[in-house]
C-alpha positions in Angstrom: 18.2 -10.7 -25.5 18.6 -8.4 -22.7 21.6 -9.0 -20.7 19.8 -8.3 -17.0 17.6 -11.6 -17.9 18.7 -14.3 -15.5 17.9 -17.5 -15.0 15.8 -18.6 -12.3 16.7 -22.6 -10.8 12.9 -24.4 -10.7 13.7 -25.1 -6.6 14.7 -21.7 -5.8 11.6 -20.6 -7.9 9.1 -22.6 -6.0 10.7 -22.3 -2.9 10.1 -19.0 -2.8 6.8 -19.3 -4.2 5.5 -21.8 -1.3 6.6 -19.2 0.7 4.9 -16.3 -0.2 1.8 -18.1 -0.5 2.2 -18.8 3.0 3.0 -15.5 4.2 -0.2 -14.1 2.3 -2.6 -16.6 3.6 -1.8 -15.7 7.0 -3.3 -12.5 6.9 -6.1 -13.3 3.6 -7.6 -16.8 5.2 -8.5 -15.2 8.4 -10.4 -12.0 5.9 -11.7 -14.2 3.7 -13.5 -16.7 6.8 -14.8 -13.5 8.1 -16.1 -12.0 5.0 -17.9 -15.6 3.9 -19.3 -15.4 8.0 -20.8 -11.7 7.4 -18.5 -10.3 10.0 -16.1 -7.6 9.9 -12.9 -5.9 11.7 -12.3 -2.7 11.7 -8.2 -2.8 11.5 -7.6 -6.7 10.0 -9.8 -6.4 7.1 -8.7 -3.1 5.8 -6.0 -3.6 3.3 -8.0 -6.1 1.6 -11.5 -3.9 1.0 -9.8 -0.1 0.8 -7.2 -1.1 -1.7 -8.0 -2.7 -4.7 -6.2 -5.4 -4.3 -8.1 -8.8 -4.2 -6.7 -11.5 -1.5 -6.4 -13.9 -4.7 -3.9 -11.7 -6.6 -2.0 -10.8 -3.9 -1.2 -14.4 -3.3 0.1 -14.8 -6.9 4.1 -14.9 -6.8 5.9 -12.6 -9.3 9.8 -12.9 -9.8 10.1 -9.8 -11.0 11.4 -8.0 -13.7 14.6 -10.2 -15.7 13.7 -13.1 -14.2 13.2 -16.3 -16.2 10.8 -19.2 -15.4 10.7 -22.6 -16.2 9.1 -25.9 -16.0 5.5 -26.0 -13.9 5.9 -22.2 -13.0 6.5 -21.6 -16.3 4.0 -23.2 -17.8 1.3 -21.8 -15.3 2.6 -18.7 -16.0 1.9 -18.8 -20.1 -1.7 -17.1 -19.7 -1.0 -14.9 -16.9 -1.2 -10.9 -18.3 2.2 -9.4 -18.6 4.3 -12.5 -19.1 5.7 -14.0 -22.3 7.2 -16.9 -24.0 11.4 -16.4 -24.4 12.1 -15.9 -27.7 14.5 -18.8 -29.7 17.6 -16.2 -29.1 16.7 -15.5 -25.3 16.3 -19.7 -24.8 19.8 -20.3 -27.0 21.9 -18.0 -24.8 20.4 -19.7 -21.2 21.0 -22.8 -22.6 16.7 -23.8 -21.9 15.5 -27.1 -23.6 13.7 -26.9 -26.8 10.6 -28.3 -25.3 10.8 -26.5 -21.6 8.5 -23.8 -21.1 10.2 -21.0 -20.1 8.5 -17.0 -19.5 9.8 -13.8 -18.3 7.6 -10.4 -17.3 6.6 -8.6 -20.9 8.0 -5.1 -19.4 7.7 -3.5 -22.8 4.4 -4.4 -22.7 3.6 -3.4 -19.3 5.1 -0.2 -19.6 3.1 0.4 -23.0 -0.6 -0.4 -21.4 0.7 1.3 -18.2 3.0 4.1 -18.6 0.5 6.7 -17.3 0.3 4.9 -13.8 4.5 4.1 -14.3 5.1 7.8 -14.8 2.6 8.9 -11.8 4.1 6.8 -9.3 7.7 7.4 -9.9 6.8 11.4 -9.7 4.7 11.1 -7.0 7.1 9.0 -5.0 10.1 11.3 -5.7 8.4 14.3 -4.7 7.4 12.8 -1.6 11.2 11.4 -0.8 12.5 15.0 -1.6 9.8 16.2 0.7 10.7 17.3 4.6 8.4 15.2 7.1 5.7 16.7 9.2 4.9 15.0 12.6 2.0 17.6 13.9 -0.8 15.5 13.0 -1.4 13.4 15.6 -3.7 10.9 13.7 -6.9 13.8 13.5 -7.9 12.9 10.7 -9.6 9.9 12.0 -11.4 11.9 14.3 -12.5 14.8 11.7 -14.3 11.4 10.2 -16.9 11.6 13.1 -16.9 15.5 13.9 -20.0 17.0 14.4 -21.7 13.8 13.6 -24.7 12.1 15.7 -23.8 9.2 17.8 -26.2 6.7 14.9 -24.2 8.2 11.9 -20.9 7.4 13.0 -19.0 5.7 9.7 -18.0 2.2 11.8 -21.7 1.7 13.0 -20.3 -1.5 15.0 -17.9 0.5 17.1 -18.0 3.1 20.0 -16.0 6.1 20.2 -13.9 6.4 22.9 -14.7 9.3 24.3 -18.4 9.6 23.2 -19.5 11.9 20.4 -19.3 14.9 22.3 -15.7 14.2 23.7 -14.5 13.8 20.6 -15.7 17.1 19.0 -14.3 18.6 21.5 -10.9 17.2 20.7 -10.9 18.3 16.7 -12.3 21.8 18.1 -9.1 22.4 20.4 -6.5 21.0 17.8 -4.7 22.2 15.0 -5.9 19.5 11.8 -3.3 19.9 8.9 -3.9 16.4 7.2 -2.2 16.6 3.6 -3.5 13.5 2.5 -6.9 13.7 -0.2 -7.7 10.1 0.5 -7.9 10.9 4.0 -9.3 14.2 4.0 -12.0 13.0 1.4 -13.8 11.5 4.1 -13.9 14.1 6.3 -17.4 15.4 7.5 -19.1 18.2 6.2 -18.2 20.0 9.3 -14.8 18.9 9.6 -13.5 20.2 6.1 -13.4 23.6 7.0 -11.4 23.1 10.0 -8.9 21.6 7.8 -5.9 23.8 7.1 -4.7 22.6 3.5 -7.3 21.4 1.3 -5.5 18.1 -0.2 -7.0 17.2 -3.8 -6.4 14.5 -6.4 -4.7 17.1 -8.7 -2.3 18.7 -5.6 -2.0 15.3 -4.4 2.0 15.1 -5.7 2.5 18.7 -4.2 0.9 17.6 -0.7 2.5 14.5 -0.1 4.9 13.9 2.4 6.8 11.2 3.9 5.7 11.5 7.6 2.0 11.2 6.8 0.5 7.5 7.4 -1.7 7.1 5.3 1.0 8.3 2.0 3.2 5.3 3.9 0.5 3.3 3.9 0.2 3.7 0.4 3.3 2.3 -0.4 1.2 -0.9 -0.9 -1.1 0.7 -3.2 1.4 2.0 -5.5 3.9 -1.8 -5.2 0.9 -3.6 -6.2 0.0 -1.3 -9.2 3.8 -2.2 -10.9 2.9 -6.4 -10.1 4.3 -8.2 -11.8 7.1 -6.0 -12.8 8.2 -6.1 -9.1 8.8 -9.2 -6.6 6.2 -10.5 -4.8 8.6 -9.9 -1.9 8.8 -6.5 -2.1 4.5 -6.2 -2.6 4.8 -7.9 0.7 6.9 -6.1 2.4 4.5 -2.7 1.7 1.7 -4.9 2.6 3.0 -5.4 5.9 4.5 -2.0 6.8 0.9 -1.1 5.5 -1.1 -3.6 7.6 1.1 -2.3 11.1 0.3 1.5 10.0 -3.1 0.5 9.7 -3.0 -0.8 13.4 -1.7 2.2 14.7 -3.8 4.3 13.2 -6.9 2.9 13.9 -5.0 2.6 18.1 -4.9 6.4 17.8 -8.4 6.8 16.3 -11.5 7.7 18.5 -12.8 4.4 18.6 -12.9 2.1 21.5 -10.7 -1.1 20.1 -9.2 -2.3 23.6 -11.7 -5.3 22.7 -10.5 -5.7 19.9 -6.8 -6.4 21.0 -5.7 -2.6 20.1 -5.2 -0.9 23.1 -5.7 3.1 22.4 -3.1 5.4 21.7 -4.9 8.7 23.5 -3.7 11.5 20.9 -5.7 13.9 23.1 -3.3 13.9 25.9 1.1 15.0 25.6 1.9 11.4 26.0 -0.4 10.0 23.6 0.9 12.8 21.2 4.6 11.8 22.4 3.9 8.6 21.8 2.3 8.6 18.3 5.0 10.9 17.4 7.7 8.7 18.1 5.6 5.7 16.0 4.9 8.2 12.7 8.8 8.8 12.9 9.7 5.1 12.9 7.2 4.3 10.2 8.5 7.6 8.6 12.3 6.0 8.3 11.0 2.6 7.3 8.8 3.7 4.7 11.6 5.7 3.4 13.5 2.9 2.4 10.7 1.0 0.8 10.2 4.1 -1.0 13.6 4.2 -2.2 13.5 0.3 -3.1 10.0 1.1 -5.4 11.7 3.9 -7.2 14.9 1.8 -7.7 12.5 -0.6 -9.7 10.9 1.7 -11.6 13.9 3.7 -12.9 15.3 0.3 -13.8 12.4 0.0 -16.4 13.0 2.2 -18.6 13.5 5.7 -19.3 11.3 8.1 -17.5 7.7 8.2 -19.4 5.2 11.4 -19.9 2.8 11.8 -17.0 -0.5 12.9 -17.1 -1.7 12.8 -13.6 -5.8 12.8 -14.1 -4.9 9.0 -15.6 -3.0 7.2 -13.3 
């Protein structure tokens, strides 16, 4: 048996499990009523149809890796993909009942199926920690989105930009766009990627990255789900919500018009919107940085460091 497993007490167990149900359906139930309504919202619903995530496995509870189940969570747990039954040694040294169901997370299997995305994530992650920050943005990247397009082929069709499509061309035409994020700059417009000064791709992605960007912080989430159930649900959680706040901010310095929406605008095209959105990135900046350090703490406790092959992960 491995001497980090450790015995998790039933009430402490689903204590915490009633709680981070809880915590999830706060933000899923409100989606998920909206989704089943046909409507949509442009910052609420976006952690839960841009990441591929669904609401129902996010609200799952994982221990985490070591940690032994027993009793009803246990026995729920039997079928679930990536746990396993203790063997007779592991049960004999906590002292478990012959006939209590007990599982742990299979982290040798795990890390069998999914070394490629294991490996990609801990070198991704690193690089980015060992990375200086930028804080020249300013959030354009939103606004390359919608350069040089007509006011009918904007990507939100339900929502107005701010300052009209002409007012916001002319805001990515008098600014310097250095995004270094591909999933951002993917969706720039035709018109837009030129204007861009780095040309972020998937196979420069862990050259690019850099721990003032957003969107990488956002990402966080992303990268804590793909380790579930290796990691607790508590610290998926806690990227969800530094995620779901970025998300808000983001879309407050975007072009569009979401004061209706309960997001006043953060106005990126004048010194104090760019003061302002600078001190935000530089907050989320030092928060995500310990997350960061948190996720690469788990995954170094795995195992040994694993090949990498980054067109798989």
């Amino acid at each position: 048996m491995s001497p980090t497993l450790q015995l998790l007490p039933p009430a402490e167990g689903l204590a915490r499990q009633a709680a981070h149900e809880e915590l999830v359906a706060g933000y899923a139930d409100p989606y998920l009523l909206r989704r089943s309504s046909g409507h949509k919202h442009p910052v609420e619903d976006f952690l839960f149809t841009y990441y591929n995530h669904k609401p129902g496995q996010l609200r799952r509870w994982h221990p985490g890796t070591g940690v032994v189940l027993t009793g009803q969570q246990a026995a729920e747990r039997q079928q679930w993909k990536y746990y396993r039954p203790l063997s007779a040694s592991e049960r004999e040294t906590l002292a478990i009942r012959p006939n209590e169901s007990a599982v742990v997370v299979d982290t040798d299997r795990f890390l069998r199926e999914r070394r490629e995305t294991v490996g990609f994530t801990e070198l991704l992650l690193s690089r980015t920690t060992d990375r200086t920050a930028q804080f020249g943005c300013f959030g354009l990247h939103e606004w390359a989105m919608v350069y040089g397009q007509g006011p009918d082929d904007v990507r939100h069709e339900y929502l107005q930009l701010r300052l009209g499509t002409k007012g916001t061309d002319a805001v990515v035409a008098k600014n310097r766009i250095r995004c270094t994020h591909f999933d951002a700059f993917r969706f720039y417009t035709p018109k837009a990627v030129p204007l861009n000064e780095l040309t972020p791709t998937r196979d420069n992605q862990r050259d690019l990255e850099q721990p003032g960007c957003l969107h990488a912080n956002m990402d966080l989430y992303k990268w804590a789900y793909k380790l579930s159930p290796t990691l607790p649900s508590e610290l998926v959680m806690a990227c969800f919500e530094l995620s779901w706040r970025i998300r808000a901010m983001d879309m407050q310095a975007s072009p569009y018009d979401l004061a209706d929406w309960g997001y006043p605008p953060i106005p990126i095209e004048t010194a104090t919107g760019k003061a302002n959105y600078v001190a935000l990135q530089r907050a989320f900046s030092a928060e995500s940085a310990q997350l960061r350090e948190r996720l690469l703490a788990a995954i170094q406790s795995l195992s040994a460091p694993v090949p990498v092959d980054p067109a798989t992960h």
